[in-house]
C-alpha positions in Angstrom: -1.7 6.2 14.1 -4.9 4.7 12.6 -5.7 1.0 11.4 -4.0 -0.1 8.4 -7.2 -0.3 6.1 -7.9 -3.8 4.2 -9.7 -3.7 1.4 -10.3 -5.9 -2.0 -8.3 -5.2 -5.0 -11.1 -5.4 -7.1 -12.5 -2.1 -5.1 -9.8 0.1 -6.5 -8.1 1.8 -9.3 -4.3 2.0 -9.2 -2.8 4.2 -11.6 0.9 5.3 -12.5 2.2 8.5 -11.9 6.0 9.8 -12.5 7.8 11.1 -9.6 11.6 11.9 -10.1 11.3 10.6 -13.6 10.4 7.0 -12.3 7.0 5.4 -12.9 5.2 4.5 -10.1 2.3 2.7 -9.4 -0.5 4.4 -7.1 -4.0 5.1 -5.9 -6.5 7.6 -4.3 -8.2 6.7 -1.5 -10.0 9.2 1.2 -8.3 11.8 -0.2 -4.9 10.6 0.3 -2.2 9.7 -2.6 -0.5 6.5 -1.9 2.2 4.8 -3.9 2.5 1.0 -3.8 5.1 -0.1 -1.3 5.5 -4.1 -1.2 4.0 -6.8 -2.5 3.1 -10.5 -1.2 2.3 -13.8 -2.3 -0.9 -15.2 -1.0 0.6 -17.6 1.2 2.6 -14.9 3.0 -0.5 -13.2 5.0 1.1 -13.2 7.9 4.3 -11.2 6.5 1.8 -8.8 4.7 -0.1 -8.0 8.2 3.0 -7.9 10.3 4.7 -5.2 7.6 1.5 -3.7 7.4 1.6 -3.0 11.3 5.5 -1.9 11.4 4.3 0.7 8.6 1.3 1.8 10.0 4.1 3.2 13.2 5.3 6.0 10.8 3.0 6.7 8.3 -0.3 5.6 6.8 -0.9 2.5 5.5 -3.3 0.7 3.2 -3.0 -2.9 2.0 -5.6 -4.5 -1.2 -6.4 -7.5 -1.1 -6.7 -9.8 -4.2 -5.9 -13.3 -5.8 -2.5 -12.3 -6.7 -1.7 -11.7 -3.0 -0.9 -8.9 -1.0 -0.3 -5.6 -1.6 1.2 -2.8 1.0 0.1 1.2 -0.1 1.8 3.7 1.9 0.9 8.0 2.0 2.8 9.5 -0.7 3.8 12.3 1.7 5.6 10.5 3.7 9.0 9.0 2.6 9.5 5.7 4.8 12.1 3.7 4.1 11.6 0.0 2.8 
């Protein structure tokens, strides 16, 4: 598997999409759908990272970066298990 890519909230533009008949919050990025996967306060970097890493083992990964915390993306395609 690739890196996990890192990259500031501010730099993308989530948007919900219904799957199953449950909202769910997503993005586009390099041509990839992902749908948000878990989220972190900003004192738990290290957690974010380390989950980030375990994920990135199965499928692909993308975390944002923001003042709110940590957020962990995952491929749409791929159904991982939280």
């Amino acid at each position: 598997m690739s890196m996990t890519y890192v990259i500031e909230e501010s730099q993308i533009k989530p948007f919900n999409m219904y799957h199953q008949g449950q909202r769910i919050p997503a993005l586009m990025f390099r041509e990839h759908l992902y749908v948000l996967k878990q989220v972190f306060q900003p004192t738990e970097r290290l957690n974010a990272y380390s989950r980030s890493y375990e994920l990135n083992d199965m499928t692909q990964v993308m975390m944002t970066v923001g003042q709110a915390g940590y957020r962990i993306w995952t491929d749409f395609s791929s159904a991982v298990p939280t």
